[in-house]
Every structure is written in C-alpha cells, then in structure tokens.
N, C-alpha and C positions, 0 to 999 in steps of 0.2 A: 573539488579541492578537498584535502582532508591533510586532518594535523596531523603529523609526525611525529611520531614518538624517537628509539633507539633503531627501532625495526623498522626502516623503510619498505623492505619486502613486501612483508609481510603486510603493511597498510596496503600495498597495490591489490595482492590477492585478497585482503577482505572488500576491498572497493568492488572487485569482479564479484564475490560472494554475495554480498549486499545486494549491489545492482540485480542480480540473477533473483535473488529472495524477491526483492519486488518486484520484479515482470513474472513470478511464481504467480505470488498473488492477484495480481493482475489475471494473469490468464486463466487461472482455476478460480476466479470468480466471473469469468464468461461461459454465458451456454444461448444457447440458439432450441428453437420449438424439435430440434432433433437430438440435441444433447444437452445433458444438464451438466453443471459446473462441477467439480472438483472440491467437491465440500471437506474432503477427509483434509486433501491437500489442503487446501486454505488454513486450515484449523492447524495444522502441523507445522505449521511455522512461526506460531505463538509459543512464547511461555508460559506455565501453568500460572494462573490467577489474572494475564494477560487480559486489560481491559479496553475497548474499542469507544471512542468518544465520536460518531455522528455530529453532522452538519447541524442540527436543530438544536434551537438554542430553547430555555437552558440546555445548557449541557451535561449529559445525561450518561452516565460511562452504562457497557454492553459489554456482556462476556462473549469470548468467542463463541459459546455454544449456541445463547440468544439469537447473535447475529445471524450465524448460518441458519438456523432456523428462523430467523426472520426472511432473508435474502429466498432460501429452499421453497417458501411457502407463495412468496412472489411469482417465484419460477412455476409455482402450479396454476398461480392464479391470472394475473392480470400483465404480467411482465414476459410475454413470453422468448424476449433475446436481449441479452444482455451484454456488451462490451466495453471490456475497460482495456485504453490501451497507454504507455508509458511515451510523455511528452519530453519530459527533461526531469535530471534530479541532481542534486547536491549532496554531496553524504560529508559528514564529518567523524573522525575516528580518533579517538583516544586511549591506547590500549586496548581493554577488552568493552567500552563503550561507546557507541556511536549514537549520531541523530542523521536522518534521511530526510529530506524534503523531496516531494515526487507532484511532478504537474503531470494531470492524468484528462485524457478525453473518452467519455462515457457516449456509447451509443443505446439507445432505449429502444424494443420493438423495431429497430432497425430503421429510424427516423429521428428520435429525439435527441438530437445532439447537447451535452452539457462537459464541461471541465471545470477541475476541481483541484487542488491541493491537498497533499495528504502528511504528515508527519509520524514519522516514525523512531520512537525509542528502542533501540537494539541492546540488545549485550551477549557475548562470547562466552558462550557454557560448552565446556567438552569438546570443543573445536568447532562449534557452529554456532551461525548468529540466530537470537530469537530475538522476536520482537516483545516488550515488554508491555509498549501501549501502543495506539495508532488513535489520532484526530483526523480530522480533514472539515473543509469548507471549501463550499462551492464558488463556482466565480460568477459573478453578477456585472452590469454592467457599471456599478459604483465601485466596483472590488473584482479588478481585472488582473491575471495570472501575472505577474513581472514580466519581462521578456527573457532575462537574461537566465529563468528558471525554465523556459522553454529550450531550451539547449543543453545536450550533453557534457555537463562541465568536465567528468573524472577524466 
C-alpha cells in the first residue's frame, strides 16, 4: 500500500523502483565460495552520509563503507555463502519520501537459516530513490515476522 499523493502514476512506478532497489540489495549482498557479492552495487544505493543501524543492541549506526567492509571480510573468513532473499514488503510513499518495511530470509554457509526485518528510509534525489538509513532485527521465537508482512502487498 502507499499514500497517494496528486500523482497516482507515478506512486506505482516508484513502488516498482523501490521494490527492484531492494531485491538490488538483497542480491548483491549474496555470494557463494565462487562468487563474491556485489559490494560496489550495495554501496550505490545509499545516500552519501547514509547510516546502517544492525540487529545488536545498543544500537550502533555503520556507514556504508564499514558495513561492506565488515560483510567483504566475512566473506573471506568464516562465512563462506551468503543468501538474502526478499519475503514480503510494504512500502509507503509520500511525494519524494518513502519508508519500506522488507521481511527477508538469510541462508548462512548454505544451512543456517534465519529471517529478519529490515527498514528502510528512502528519498527521491534526481529521479532516483536512495536509501538514507536501513535498521533491521532479527526474528526470534519471542519476535515472530507478522504474517501479513510475509506477503507481497504493493
């Protein structure tokens, strides 16, 4: 669902843009012991100063750069396949600002299965959306994903 502005249109086609921006991300932050992720990609869909707020609490914001250097380093070490793939999402849009909710399920080494929640602040610079922050929190068995966020609403 997304608000309405004057421009019905154009909320559809950012709804397609958005959605695509995050299965971007999504995808170019997977890689397998034969391929490494798409770091450049990930990183380019941030705004400059664009901060990353991880699951562990406190909460501790991460520049994009961090991040993928954190994630890059994983990928050499101990983490050798990673998968993130996109469960359901909400997006809201108001002019040139939107908020995205995305339920996502992470596969680890090709075993460890976990889903997560992620949030995204967007805004429309120059005809494209960037993201300005991203949170997320994992789902646990106290703190179970909604159902209704497991489906494609838009």
């Amino acid at each position: 669902m997304s608000l309405r502005g004057g421009n019905q249109c154009r909320s559809a086609d950012d709804i397609v843009a958005i959605k695509a921006l995050i299965k971007r991300q999504f995808s170019s932050l997977s890689w397998t012991e034969a391929s490494s992720g798409d770091w450049a990609g990930f990183a380019s869909d941030f705004a400059p100063h664009a901060l990353l707020y991880p699951a562990a609490r406190p909460a501790m914001p991460q520049t994009v750069e961090a991040f993928v250097e954190r994630m890059r380093t994983m990928a050499e070490t101990k983490l050798r396949s990673f998968n993130e793939v996109l469960l359901g999402v909400d997006i809201k849009i108001f002019g040139n600002a939107a908020a995205a909710v995305a339920a996502c399920e992470i596969t680890e080494n090709g075993t460890d299965v976990s889903r997560n929640v992620e949030f995204f602040l967007l805004v429309k610079t120059a005809g494209s959306w960037r993201i300005l922050s991203q949170a997320w929190d994992a789902e646990s068995p106290l703190n179970l994903i909604p159902p209704d966020l497991l489906e494609d609403k838009q």
